[in-house]
C-alpha positions as a Markdown table, in Angstrom:
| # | Residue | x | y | z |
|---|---|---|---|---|
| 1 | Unk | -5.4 | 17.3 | -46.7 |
| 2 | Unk | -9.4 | 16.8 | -46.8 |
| 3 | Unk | -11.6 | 16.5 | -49.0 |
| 4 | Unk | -15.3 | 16.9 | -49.6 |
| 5 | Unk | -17.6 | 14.1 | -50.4 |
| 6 | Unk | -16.9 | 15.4 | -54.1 |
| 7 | Unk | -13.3 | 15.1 | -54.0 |
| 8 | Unk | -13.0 | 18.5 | -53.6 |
| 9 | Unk | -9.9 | 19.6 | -51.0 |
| 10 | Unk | -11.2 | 22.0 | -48.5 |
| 11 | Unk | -9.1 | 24.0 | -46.0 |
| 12 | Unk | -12.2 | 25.4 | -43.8 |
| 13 | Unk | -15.0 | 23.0 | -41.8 |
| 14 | Unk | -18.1 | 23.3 | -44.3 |
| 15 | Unk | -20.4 | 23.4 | -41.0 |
| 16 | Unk | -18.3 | 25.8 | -38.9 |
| 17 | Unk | -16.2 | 27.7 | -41.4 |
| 18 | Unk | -13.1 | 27.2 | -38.9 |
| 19 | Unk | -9.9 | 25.9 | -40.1 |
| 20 | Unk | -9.0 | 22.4 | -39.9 |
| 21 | Unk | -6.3 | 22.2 | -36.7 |
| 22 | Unk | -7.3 | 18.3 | -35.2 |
| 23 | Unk | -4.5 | 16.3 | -36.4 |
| 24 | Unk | -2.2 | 19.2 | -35.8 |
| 25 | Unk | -3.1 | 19.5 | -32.0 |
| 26 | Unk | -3.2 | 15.6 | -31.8 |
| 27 | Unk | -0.1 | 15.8 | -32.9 |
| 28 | Unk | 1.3 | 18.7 | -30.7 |
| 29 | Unk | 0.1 | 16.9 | -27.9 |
| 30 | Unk | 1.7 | 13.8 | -28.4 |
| 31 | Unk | 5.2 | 15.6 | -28.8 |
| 32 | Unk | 4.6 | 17.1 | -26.0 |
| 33 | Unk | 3.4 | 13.9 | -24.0 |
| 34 | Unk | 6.9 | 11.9 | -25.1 |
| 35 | Unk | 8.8 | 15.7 | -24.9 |
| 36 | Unk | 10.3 | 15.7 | -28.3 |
| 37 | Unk | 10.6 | 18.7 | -30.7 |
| 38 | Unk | 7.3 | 18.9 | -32.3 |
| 39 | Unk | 7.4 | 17.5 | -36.0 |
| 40 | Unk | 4.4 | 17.9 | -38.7 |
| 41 | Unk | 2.4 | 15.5 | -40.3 |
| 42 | Unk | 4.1 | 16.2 | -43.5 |
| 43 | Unk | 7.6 | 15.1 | -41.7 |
| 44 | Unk | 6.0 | 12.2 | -40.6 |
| 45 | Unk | 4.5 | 10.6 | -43.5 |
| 46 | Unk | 8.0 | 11.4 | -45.3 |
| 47 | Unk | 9.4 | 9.3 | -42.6 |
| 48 | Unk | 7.3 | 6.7 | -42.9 |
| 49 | Unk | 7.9 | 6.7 | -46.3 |
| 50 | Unk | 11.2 | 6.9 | -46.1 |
| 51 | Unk | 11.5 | 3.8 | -43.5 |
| 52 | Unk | 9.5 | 1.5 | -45.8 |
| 53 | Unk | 11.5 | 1.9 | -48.3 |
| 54 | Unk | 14.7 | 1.7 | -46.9 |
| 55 | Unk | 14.3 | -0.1 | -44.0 |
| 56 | Unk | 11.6 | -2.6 | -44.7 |
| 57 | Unk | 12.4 | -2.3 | -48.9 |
| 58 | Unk | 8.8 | -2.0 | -49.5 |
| 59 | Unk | 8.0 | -1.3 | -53.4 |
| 60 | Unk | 7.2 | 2.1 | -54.4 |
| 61 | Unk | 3.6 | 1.0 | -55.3 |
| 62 | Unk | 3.1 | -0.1 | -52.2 |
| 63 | Unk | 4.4 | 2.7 | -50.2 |
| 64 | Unk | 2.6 | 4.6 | -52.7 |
| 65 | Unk | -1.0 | 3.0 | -52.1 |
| 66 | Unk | -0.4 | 3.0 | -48.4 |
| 67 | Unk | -0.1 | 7.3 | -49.1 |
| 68 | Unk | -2.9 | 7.5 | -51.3 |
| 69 | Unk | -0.8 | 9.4 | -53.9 |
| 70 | Unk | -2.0 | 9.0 | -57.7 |
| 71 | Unk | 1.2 | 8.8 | -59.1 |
| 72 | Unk | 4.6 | 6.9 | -58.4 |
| 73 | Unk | 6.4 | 9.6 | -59.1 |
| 74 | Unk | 5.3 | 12.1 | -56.3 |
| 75 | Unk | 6.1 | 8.7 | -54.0 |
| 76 | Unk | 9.4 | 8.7 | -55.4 |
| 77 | Unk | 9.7 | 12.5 | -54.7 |
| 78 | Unk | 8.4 | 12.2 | -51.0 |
| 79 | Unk | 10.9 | 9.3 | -49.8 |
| 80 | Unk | 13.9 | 10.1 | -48.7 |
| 81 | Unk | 16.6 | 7.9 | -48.2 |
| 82 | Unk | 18.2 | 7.3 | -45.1 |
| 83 | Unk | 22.0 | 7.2 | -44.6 |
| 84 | Unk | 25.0 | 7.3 | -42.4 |
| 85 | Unk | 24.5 | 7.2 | -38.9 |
| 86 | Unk | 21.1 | 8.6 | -39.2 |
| 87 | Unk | 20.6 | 4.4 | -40.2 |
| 88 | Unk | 21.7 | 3.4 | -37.5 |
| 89 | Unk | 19.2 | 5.1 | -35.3 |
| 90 | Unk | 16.1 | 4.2 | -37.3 |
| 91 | Unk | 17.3 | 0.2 | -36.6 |
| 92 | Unk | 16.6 | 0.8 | -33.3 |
| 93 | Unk | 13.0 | 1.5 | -34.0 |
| 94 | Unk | 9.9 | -0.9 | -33.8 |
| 95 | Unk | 8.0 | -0.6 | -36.2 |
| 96 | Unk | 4.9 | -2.9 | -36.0 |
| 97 | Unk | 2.2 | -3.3 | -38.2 |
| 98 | Unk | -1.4 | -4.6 | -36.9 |
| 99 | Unk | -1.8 | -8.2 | -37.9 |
| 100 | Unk | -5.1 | -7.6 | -39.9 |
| 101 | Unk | -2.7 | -4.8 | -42.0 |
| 102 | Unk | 0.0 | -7.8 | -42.3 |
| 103 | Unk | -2.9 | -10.1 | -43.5 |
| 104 | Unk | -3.7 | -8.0 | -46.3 |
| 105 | Unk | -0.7 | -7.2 | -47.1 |
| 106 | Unk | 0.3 | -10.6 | -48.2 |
| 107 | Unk | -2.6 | -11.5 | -50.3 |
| 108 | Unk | -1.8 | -8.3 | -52.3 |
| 109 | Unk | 1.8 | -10.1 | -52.7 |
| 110 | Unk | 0.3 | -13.1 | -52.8 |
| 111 | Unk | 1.5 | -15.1 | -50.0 |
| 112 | Unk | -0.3 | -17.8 | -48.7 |
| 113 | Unk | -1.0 | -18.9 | -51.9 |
| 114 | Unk | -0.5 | -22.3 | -51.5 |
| 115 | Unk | -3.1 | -24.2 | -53.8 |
């Protein structure tokens, strides 16, 4: 979704009046590039969601600040959890995050608090 510099969600490029299609060609590409079906960017942050939460048992206000959703419950709406043998797949995926993402992610837990 983007939004104007008032908040304002826009569908068209205010300077060229074309749609917005970027992300959804980056993403096209990349399917393409490791030759898996292509998935949408709505699929993927549901996954992401989906795998900090069950996976990584991240709290929903966390998962839900790393979305930038208002509210917990649309969070709650978007995860889906992950069972059977469709678990067993996700454990074989690495998931890193960047160290400067891990840094601030423990002060907001606050780790490294030793004082």
């Amino acid at each position: 979704m983007w939004k104007d510099k008032n908040g304002k969600v826009v569908k068209k490029h205010p300077n060229y009046g074309q749609r917005y299609t970027a992300r959804k060609k980056f993403l096209k590409g990349l399917c393409k590039k490791a030759g898996v079906k292509e998935i949408s960017f709505h699929a993927l942050r549901r996954f992401f969601a989906s795998l900090l939460a069950d996976k990584h048992k991240e709290s929903m206000p966390t998962i839900q600040k790393l979305l930038g959703h208002a509210s917990v419950n649309t969070t709650e709406r978007y995860v889906q959890r992950i069972h059977g043998d469709t678990r067993a797949a996700v454990a074989k995926i690495k998931f890193e995050i960047p160290i400067s993402t891990q840094i601030s992610t423990q002060k907001e837990k606050g780790a490294g608090n030793d004082a």
